[in-house]
C-alpha positions in Angstrom: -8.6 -111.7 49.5 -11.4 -108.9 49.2 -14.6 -108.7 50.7 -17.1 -108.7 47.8 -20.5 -108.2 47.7 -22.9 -110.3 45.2 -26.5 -109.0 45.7 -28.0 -105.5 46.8 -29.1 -106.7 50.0 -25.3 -108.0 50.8 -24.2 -104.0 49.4 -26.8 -102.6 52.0 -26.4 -104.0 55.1 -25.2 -101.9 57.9 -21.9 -102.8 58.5 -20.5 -104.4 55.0 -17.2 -104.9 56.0 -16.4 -108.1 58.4 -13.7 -106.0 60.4 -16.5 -103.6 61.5 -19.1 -106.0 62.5 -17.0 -107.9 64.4 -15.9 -104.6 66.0 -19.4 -104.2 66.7 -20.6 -106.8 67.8 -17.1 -106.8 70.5 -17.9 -103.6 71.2 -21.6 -104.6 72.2 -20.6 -107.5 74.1 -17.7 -105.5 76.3 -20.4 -102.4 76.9 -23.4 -105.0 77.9 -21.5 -107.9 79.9 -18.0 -107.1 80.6 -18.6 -103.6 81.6 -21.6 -104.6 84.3 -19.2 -106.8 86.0 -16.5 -104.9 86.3 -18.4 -102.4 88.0 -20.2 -105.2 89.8 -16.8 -106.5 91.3 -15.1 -102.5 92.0 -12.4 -103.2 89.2 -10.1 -100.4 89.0 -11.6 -97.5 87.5 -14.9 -98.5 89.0 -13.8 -98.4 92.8 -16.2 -95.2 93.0 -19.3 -94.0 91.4 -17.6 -91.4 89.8 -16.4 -92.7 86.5 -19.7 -94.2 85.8 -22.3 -91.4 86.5 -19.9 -88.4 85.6 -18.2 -89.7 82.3 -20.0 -92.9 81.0 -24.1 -91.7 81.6 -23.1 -88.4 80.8 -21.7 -90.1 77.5 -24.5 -92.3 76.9 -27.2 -89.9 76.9 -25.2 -86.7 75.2 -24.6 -89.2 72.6 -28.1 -90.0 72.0 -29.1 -86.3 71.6 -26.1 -85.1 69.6 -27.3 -88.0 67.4 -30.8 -86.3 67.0 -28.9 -83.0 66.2 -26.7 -84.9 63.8 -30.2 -85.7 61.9 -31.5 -82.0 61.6 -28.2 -80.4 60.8 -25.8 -83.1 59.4 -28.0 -85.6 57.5 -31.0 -82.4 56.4 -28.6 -79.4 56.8 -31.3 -77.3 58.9 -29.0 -75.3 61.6 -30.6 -75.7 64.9 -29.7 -73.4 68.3 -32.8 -74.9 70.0 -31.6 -78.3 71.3 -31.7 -77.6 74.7 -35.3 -76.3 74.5 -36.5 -80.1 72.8 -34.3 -81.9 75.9 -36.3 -79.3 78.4 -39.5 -80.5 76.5 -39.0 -84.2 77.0 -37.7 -83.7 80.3 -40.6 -81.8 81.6 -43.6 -83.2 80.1 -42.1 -86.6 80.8 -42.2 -85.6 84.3 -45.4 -84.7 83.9 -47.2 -87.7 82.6 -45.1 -89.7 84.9 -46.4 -87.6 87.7 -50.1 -87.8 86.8 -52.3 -85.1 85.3 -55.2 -84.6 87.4 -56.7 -81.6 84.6 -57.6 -84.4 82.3 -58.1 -87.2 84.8 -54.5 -88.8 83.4 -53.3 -91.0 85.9 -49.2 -91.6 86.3 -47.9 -93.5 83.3 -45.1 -96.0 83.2 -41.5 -94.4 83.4 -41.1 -95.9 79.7 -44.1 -94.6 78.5 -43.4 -91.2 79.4 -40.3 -90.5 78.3 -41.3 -92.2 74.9 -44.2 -89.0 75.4 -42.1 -86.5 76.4 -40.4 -87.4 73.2 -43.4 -87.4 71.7 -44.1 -84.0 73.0 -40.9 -82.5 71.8 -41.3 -84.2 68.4 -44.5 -81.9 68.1 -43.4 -78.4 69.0 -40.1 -79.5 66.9 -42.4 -79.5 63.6 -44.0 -76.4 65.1 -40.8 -74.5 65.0 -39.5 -76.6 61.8 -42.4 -74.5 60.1 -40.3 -71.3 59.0 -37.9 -73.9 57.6 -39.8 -74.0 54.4 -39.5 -70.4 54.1 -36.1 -69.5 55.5 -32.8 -71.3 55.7 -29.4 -70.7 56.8 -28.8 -68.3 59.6 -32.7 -67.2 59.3 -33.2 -70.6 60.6 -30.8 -70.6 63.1 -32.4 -67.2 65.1 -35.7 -68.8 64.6 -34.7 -72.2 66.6 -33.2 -70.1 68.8 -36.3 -68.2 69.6 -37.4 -71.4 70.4 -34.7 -72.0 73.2 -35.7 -68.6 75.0 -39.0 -69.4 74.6 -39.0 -72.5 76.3 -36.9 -70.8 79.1 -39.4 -68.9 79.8 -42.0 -71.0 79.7 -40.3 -73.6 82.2 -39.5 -71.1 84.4 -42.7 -69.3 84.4 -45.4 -71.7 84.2 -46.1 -73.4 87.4 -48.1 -76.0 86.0 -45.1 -77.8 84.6 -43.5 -78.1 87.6 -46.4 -79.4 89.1 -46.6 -75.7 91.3 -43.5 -76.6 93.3 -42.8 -73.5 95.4 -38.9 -74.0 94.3 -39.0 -74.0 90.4 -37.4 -76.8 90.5 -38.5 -80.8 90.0 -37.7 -84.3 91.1 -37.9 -87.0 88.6 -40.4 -90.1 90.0 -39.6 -93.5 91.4 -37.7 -94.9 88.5 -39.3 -98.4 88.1 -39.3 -100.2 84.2 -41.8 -103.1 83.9 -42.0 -103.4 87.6 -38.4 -103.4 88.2 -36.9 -100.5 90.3 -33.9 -98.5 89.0 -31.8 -97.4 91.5 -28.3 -98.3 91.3 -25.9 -96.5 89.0 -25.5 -100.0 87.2 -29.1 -100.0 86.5 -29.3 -96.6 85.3 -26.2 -97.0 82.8 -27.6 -100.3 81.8 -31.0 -98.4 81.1 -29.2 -95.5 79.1 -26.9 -98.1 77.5 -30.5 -100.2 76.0 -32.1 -96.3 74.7 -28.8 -95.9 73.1 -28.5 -99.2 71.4 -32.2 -99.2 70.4 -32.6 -95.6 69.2 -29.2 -95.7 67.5 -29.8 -98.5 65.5 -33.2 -96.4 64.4 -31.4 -93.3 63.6 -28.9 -95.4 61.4 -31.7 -97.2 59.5 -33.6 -93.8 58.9 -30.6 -92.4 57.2 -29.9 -95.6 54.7 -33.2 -95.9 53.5 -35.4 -93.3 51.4 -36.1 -90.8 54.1 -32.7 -90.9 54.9 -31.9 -90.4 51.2 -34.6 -87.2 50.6 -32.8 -85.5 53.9 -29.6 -85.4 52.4 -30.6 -84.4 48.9 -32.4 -81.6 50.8 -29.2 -81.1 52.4 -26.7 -80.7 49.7 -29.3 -78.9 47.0 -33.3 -78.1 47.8 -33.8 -77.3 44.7 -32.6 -80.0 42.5 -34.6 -82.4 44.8 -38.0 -80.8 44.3 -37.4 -81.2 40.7 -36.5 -84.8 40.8 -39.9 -84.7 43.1 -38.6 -84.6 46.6 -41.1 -82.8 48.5 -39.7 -80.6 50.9 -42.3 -80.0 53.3 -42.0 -83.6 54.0 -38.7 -84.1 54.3 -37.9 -81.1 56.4 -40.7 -81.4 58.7 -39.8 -85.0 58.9 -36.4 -84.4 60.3 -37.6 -81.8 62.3 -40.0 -84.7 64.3 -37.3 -86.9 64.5 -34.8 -85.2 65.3 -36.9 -83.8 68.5 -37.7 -86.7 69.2 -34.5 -88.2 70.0 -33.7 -85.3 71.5 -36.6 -85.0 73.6 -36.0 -88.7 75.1 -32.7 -87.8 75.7 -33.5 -85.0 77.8 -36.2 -87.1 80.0 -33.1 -89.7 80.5 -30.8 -86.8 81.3 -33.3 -85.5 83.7 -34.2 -88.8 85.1 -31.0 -91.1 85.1 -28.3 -87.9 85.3 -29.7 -85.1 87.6 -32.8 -86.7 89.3 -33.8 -83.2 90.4 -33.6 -79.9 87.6 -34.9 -76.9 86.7 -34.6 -75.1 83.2 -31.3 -73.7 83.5 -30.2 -77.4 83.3 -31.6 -77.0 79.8 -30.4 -73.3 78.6 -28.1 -71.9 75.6 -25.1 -73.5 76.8 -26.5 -77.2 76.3 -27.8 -75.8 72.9 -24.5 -75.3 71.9 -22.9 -78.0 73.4 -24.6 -80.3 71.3 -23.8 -78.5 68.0 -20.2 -78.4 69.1 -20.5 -82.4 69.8 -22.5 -82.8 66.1 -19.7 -80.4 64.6 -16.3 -82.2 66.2 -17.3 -85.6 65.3 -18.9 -85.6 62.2 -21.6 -84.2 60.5 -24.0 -86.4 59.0 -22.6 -89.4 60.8 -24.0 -91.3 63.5 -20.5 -92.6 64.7 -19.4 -88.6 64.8 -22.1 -88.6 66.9 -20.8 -90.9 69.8 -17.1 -89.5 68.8 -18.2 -85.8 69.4 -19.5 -86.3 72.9 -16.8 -88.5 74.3 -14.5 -85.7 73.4 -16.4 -83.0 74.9 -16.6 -84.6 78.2 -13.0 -86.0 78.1 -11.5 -82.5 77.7 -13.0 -80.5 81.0 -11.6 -83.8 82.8 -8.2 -83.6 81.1 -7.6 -80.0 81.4 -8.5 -80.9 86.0 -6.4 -83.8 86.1 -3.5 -83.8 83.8 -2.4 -80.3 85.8 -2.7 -81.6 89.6 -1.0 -84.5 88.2 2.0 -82.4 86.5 1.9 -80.2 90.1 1.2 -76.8 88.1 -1.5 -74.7 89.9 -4.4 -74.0 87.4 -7.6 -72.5 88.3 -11.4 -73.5 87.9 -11.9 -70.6 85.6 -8.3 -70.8 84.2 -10.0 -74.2 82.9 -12.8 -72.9 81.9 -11.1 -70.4 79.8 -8.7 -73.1 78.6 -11.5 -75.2 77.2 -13.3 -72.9 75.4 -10.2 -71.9 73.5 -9.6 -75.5 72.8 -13.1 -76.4 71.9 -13.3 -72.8 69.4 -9.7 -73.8 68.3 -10.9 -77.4 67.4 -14.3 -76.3 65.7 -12.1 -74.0 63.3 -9.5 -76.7 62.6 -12.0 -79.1 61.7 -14.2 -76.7 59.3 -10.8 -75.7 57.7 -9.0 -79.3 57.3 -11.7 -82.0 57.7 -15.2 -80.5 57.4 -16.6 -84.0 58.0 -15.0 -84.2 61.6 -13.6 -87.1 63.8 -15.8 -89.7 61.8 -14.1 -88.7 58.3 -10.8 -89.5 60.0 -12.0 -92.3 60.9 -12.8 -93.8 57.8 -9.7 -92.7 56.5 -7.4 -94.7 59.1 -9.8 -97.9 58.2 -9.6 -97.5 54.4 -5.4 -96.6 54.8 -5.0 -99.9 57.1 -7.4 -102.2 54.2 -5.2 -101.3 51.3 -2.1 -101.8 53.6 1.0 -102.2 52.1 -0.7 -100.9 49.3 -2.1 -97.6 49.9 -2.3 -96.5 46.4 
């Protein structure tokens, strides 16, 4: 028997299909409950620290940013090289109202409520770089958010005031407490990155299903043709501009806070840039699942090429690994433009629309 749908609001739900909200909703359940205890109790591969703060944080909040990139350049087709400088943003003037600032008599704010302004913050200067958007597009674009990265570079690293004039350069994120409660414990700090996630997520994916959602993408696949149909496209781009810093700008305050706990702007630089366009690229353009897919195989590469080696006894290298995974990441970009522009989240789909129509996949 089919699954059929007999009103609009049943056709626009978020997950139509049963198999996929049960997935969901298992998927939920294993990441908020089962997941805490086995850590709680050392099951085996939570004996250390290590799995959680170097592969699962990591995934949590590179996730949350690549799905902020995925908004800009998947969902409104704007390239974007300045990522990293809207993460530095967040992180920094998180830290700062979380820190105080005595200039303006600001006094420190909750941890929540400055990272939701350091978001805040990078959600402005997004829209002030998003500006030559309405002029320029395509690789125009993509020098001009870069300027944007360098800029910030410079800025971070130049301007003491950020920093709070810390002889060093560099910063230490404040006493993590959320509504009183102290965050200390890697548990705590996955199970904080885990709720942004969830939250910010399920935001991003109700954004891109309703009318915004639906001006981005016609801006996307022809500007043009959706100013004529009377899409304007100083909203919409700007729009996604905000939006998409946003996200990205809480990410980076998490990534400062819950990952690193001490930075300084090299922590943001290039490199992160691209790693999130790489991530957006991989898994899926304009797709929030690509999104989660993308980062979980960036980080699970560097950790296959160091283990699966010692494991097999061959000798490799640090920079023999390093070598190895940019040819694999720059050999994975160009298979995926080539055979599946749409990325691990098109695949995806396939393998659940092949295994519905099974044993008739005609």
């Amino acid at each position: 028997m089919g699954q059929f749908k007999t009103s609009y609001a049943k056709d626009m739900v978020i997950f139509p299909i049963r198999q996929d909200r049960i997935g969901v909703y298992l998927l939920l359940g294993f990441a908020l409950v089962l997941l805490p205890l086995m850590m709680a109790f050392h099951v085996p591969p939570f004996r250390t620290d290590y799995f959680l703060l170097a592969i699962l944080l990591p995934f949590l909040i590179l996730s949350l940013a690549a799905i902020g990139v995925n908004i800009l350049v998947g969902y409104c087709g704007q390239i974007s090289l300045g990522s990293g400088a809207f993460m530095a943003i967040g992180a920094y003037m998180a830290y700062k109202f979380g820190t105080g600032i005595s200039e303006i008599g600001l006094p420190p704010l909750p941890i929540v409520f400055a990272i939701l302004l350091g978001g805040l913050s990078a959600a402005f200067f997004g829209v002030l770089f998003g500006l030559p958007s309405l002029r320029i597009k395509g690789l125009y674009l993509a020098v001009a958010t870069l300027a944007a990265q360098f800029f910030f570079d410079w800025v971070f690293l130049r301007v003491k005031w950020f920093t709070n004039y810390a002889p060093s350069g560099s910063v230490s994120a404040p006493e993590l407490k959320f509504f009183g409660y102290l965050v200390a414990t890697p548990v705590e700090k996955y199970m904080v990155a885990l709720i942004f996630v969830i939250v910010f997520a399920l935001i991003a994916k109700n954004l891109v299903r309703g009318n915004i959602g639906r001006q981005w993408m016609a801006i996307r696949d022809m500007d043009i043709a959706a100013e004529l149909m009377g899409i304007r496209p100083l909203v919409a781009k700007l729009s996604a501009f905000a939006v998409s810093s946003f996200i990205i700008g809480v990410a980076g305050a998490l990534w400062a806070f819950l990952r690193l706990g001490t930075w300084e702007p090299l922590a943001f630089d290039i490199n992160r840039s691209l790693e999130l366009l790489f991530m957006v690229i991989i898994g899926g353009l304009g797709s929030i699942l690509g999104s989660f897919l993308g980062a979980a195989f960036i980080l699970i590469v560097p950790i296959f090429l160091t283990v699966l080696p010692a494991e097999l006894g061959i000798p490799i290298t640090t920079g023999t690994v390093s070598h190895l995974q940019n040819v694999i990441f720059g050999g994975m970009i160009c298979c995926i433009l080539i055979k599946e522009p749409l990325g691990f989240a098109r695949l995806w789909q396939i393998g659940k629309e092949k295994l519905r129509m099974w044993p008739f996949p005609y």
